[in-house]
C-alpha positions in Angstrom: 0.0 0.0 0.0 1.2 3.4 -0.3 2.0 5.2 1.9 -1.6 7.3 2.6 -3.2 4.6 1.1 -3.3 2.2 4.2 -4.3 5.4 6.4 -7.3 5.8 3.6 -8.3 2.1 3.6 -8.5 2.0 7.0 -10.4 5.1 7.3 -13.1 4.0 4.3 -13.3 0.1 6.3 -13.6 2.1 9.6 -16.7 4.5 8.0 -18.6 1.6 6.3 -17.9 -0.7 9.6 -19.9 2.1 11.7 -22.9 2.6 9.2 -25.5 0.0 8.9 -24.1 -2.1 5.5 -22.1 -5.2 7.5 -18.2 -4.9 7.9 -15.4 -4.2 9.9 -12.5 -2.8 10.6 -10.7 -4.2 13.3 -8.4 -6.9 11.0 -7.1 -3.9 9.0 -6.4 -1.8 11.8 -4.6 -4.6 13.9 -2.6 -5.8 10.0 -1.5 -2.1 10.0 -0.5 -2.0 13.2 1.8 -5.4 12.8 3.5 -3.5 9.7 4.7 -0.7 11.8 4.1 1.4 8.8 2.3 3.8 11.1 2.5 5.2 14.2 -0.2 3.7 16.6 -1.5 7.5 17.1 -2.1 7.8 13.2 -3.9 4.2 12.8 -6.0 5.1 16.3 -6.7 8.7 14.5 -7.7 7.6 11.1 -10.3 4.3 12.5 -11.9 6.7 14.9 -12.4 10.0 12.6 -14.0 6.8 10.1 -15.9 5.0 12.7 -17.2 8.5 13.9 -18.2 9.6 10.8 -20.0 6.8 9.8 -21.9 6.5 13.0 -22.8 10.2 12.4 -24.2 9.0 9.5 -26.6 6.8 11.1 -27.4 9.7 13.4 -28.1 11.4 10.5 -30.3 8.7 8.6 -32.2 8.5 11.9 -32.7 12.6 12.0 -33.4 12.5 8.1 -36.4 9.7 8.9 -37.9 11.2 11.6 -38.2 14.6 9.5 -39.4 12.5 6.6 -41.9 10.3 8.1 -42.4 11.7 11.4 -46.1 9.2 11.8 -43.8 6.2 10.8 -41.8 6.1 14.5 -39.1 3.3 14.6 -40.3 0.1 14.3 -37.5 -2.4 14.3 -37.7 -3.9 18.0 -33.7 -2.9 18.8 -34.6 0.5 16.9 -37.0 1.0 20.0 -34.9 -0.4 22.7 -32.2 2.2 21.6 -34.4 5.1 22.1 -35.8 4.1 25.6 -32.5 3.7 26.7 -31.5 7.1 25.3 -34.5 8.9 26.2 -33.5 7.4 30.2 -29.8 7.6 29.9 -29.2 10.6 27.4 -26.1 11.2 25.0 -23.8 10.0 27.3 -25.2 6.2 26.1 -23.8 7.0 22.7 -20.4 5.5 24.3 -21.7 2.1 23.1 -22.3 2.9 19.7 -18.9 0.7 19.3 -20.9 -2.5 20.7 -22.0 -4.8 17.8 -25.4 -5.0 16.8 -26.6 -2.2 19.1 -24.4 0.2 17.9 -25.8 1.4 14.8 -29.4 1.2 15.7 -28.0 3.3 18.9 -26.5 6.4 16.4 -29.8 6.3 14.2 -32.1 6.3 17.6 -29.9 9.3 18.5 -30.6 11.2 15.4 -34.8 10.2 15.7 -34.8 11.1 19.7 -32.9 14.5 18.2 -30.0 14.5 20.5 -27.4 17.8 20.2 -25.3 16.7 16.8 -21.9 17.7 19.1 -22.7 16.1 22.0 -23.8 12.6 19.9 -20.1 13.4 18.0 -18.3 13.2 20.8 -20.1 10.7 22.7 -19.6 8.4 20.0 -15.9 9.6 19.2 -15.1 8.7 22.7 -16.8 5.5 22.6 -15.3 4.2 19.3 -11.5 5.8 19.8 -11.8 4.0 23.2 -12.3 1.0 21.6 -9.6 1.4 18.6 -7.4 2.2 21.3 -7.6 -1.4 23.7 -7.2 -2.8 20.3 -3.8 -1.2 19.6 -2.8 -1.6 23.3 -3.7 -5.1 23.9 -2.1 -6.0 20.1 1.3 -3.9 20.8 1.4 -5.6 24.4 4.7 -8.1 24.0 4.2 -11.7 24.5 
């Protein structure tokens, strides 16, 4: 790969891994990592800015449906359990949008309950770099 171009494909795997097509990005990231073509900051920087921007994109699917077909509600039974638990535990609960299967329907809940865009952003960046971050640690950890 060249030399932005692993940065790039880590960032694209990282956006699509956070939306709601299937993927991830977590084999990439680690791969990268066991090159040592990067520093660990600039593979943590790249998967989170991805995986933050596509579950800001969910957020923003959810805000977009609500506007749309604001009679429809959500309707998709973990679609629903993500917005009681937001509407009890707020944008702070956007720190699981990393966890699989909850996560996505967590970011477009967010966006249909409305929450603040920069508080979901950060919520979620926190959450996700969190993750990327135990990834790199535990894989850079000798023996």
């Amino acid at each position: 790969m060249t030399d932005a171009g692993g940065l790039w494909g880590l960032f694209l795997s990282s956006f699509l891994a956070a939306t709601l097509l299937p993927g991830g990005s977590e084999a990439l990231l680690l791969w990268l990592n066991y090159q040592q073509s990067y520093s660990p900051a600039l593979l943590l920087l790249a998967a989170t800015a991805g995986n933050t921007l596509g579950g800001m994109s969910s957020w923003a699917i959810g805000r977009w449906l609500r506007h749309r077909f604001p009679e429809a509600g959500l309707h998709k039974p973990r679609q629903r359990q993500a917005l009681a638990w937001l509407e009890k535990h707020g944008a702070p609960l956007l720190l699981l949008s990393w966890v699989p299967i909850v996560g996505d329907p967590l970011c477009v809940a967010a966006g249909w309950a409305r929450m603040p865009l920069l508080s979901s952003a950060l919520f979620i960046a926190l959450g996700k770099g969190a993750r990327y971050a135990v990834l790199l640690w535990v894989s850079s950890t000798p023996g």
